[in-house]
N, C-alpha and C positions, 0 to 999 in steps of 0.2 A: 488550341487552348482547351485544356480538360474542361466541360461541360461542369455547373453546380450542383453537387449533391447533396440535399437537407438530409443533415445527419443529427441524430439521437444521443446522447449518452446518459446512460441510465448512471453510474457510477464514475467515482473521482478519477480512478486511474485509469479509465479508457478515455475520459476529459483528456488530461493529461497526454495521454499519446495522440491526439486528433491534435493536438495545438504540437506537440516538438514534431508530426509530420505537414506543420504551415498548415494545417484545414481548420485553423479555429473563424475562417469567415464560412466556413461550410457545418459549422454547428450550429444550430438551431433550439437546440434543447436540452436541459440539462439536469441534473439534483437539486436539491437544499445545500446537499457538500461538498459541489462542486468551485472549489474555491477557484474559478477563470482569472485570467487577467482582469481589477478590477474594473478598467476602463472596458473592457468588452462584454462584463456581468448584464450590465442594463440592455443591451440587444440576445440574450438568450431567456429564454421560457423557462419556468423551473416544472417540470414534468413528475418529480418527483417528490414530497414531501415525507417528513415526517419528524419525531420531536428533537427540540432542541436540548442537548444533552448540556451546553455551557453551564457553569453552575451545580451541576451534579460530581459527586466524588465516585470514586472508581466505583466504589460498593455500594452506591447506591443506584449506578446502571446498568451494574449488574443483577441487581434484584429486580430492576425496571425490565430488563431483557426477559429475564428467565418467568415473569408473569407474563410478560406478554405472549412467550409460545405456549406456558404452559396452560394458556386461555384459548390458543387458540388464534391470538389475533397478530397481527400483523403489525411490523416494526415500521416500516412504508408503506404511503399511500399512493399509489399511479393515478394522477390527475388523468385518466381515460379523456375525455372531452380535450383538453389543452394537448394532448398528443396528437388525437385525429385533427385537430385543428391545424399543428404544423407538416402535414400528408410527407411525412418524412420515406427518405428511398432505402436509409440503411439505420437502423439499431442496434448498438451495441449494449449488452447488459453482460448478467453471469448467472452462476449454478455455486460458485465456491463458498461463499459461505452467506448465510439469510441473514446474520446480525448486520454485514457492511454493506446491505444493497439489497434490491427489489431482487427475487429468484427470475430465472424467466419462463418459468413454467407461467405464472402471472399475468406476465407481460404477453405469452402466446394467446391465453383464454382472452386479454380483454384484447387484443387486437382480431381475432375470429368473433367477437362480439362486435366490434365498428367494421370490418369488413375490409379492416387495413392491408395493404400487401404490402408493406416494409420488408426489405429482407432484413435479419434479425444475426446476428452474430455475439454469440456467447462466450465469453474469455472466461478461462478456468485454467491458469499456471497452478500449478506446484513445487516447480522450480525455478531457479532463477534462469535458463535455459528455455522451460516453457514463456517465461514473462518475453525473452528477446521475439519468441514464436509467433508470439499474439503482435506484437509490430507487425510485424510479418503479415498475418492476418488481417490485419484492422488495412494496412495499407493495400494488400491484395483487392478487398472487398471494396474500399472506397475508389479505386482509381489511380493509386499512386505504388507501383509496386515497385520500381525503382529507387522511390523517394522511400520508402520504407527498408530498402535491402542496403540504402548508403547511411541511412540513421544506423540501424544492426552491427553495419560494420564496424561503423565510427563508436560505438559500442565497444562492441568485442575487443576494439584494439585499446580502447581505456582500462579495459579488463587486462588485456592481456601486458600492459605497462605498469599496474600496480602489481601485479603476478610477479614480473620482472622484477619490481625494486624491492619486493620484501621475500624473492627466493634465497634459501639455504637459513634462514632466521629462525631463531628459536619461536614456537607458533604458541602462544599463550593458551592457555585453556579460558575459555568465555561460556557463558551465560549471561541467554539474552532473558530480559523478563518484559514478556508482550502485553502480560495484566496484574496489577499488580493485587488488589482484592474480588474477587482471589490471584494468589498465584497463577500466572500461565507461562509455563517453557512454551518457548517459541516454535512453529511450527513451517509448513509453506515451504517457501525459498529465501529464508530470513538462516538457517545456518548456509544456505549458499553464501549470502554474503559475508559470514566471518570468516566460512573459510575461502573465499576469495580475498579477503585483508590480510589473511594469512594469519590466522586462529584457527585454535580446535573449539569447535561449539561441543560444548557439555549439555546433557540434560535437555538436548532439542529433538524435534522430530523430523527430521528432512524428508521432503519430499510430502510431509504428511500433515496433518492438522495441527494446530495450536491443543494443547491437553494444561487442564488444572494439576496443578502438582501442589508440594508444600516448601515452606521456607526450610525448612530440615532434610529437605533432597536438594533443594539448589545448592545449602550451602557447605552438604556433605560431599557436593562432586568438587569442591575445593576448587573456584574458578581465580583464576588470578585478575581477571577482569570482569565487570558487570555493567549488560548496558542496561539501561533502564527504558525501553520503546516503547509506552504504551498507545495501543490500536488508536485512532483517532485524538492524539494530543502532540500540539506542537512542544517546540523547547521549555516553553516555560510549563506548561502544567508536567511533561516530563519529568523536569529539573525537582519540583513539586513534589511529587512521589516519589524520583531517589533521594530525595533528602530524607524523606520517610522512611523508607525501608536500609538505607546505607549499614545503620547499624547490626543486621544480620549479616553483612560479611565482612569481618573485620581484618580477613587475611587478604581482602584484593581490593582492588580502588574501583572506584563507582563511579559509571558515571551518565548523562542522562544525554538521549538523542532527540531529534526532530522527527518522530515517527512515523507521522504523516509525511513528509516531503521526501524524508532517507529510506525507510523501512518498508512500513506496512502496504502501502498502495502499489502494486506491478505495474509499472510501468519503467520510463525512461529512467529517471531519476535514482532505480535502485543503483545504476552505476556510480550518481553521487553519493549513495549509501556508501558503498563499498570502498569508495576511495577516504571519506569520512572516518569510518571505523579502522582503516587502516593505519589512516594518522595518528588514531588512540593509540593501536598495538608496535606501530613500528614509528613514532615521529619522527624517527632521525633518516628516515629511506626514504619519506616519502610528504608532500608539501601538506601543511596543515591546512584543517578543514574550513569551510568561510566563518567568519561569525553570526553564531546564529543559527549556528547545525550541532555543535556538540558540546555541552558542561562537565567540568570533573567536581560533584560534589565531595563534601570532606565525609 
């Protein structure tokens, strides 16, 4: 029997992978947005804090964000004391981006301040290729690297069955919109996933950051579909803001995702992204999405 390792997770989508590889009784610690099973919420630590954005509109967390670096200050807060309290053996954090998570440059200075020796493991995808990697990794480093290389697979082959049903099909042109005030073309491994549904992403960065644009470049790349993903909003605040914005493209249909659960977060789940957005572009090749993953506003 694998020996228990108290494991850390600094951010949602390393959560996320600690639980679809069976170690969510080996976490111990977790975020503020770490949304766990809520039956298992009340036995994990919240190790990281910081504010509550519910209630704020796109543009105004975005104005929240962009004072707070340019002060200086810090978006999270690492409860230091409640981390060393749970003498964790593995940490998972990241370096990709400082708005959705503690960095871990951070996370090293206050662990050489308690005298912690966690090993620390940093996930940093940028494609949806790197996202399967970090499985890989997370399960390498905790003990499960088997259980890690048959999740991957089972993977791959979800990938490679939507691939199958929507080959030789006309591939729509998409734009994804990941913020909506301001504007953000989508970045990361977020056009992996359309073009994995079998779209051509317009106006994204693959492989690279999320970048501000304007509503006169999205809707000059003439997208026949628009998803609407914004970073940290489920369906309904989604749905919200493409209702908002629909009427800049009046040449394609719009329509609004589960950002958090489909899109934004790497982990397990971008394969339900992809099978999701699939449904949008191709519904007659391939099974609709659950309810509760994807809106077609008018």
């Amino acid at each position: 029997m694998m020996a228990f390792m108290r494991l850390v997770s600094l951010l949602p989508s390393a959560t996320d992978i600690v639980y679809a590889l069976g170690l969510g009784d080996d976490l111990v610690g977790v975020t503020f947005e770490c949304d766990v099973p809520p039956a298992d919420r009340a036995g994990k630590l919240v190790v990281v804090g910081g504010r509550d954005t519910r209630g704020m509109s796109p543009g105004e967390i975005d104005a929240y964000v962009r004072a707070q670096r340019a002060a200086g200050a810090d978006l999270y807060t690492l409860h230091a004391d409640a981390l060393a309290g749970l003498d964790p053996d593995l940490i998972l954090t990241q370096d990709l981006c400082r708005v959705c998570a503690l960095p871990s440059g951070q996370l090293t200075d206050a662990l050489d301040h308690l005298g912690c020796r966690a090993d620390v493991l940093s996930l940093d995808p940028y494609t949806l290729d790197d996202v399967l990697d970090t499985i890989l990794a997370v399960g390498q480093r905790a003990g499960v690297p088997d259980r890690a290389s048959s999740l991957v697979a089972a993977l791959r082959d979800r990938l490679a069955a939507v691939s199958a049903a929507v080959a030789g099909r006309p591939r729509p042109r998409v734009v994804v919109v990941e913020w909506v005030d301001p504007p953000f073309a989508a970045g990361h491994w977020i056009p992996d996933l359309v073009s994995a549904a079998g779209g051509e992403p317009v106006t994204a960065h693959p492989g690279a950051r999320s970048a501000p644009t304007t509503w006169a470049r999205l809707a000059d790349a003439a997208p026949e579909v628009v998803l609407v993903a914004p970073c940290g909003f489920d369906l309904t605040g989604a749905t919200r803001q493409a209702e908002q914005v629909a009427s800049r493209f009046p040449g394609a249909t719009v329509w609004a995702v589960d950002a958090d659960a489909l899109v934004v977060r790497p982990g397990p789940r971008l394969v339900d992204g992809v099978a999701a957005i699939a449904a949008i572009l191709h519904p007659e090749a391939v099974p609709p999405a659950p309810v509760g993953a994807t809106a077609r506003v008018a």
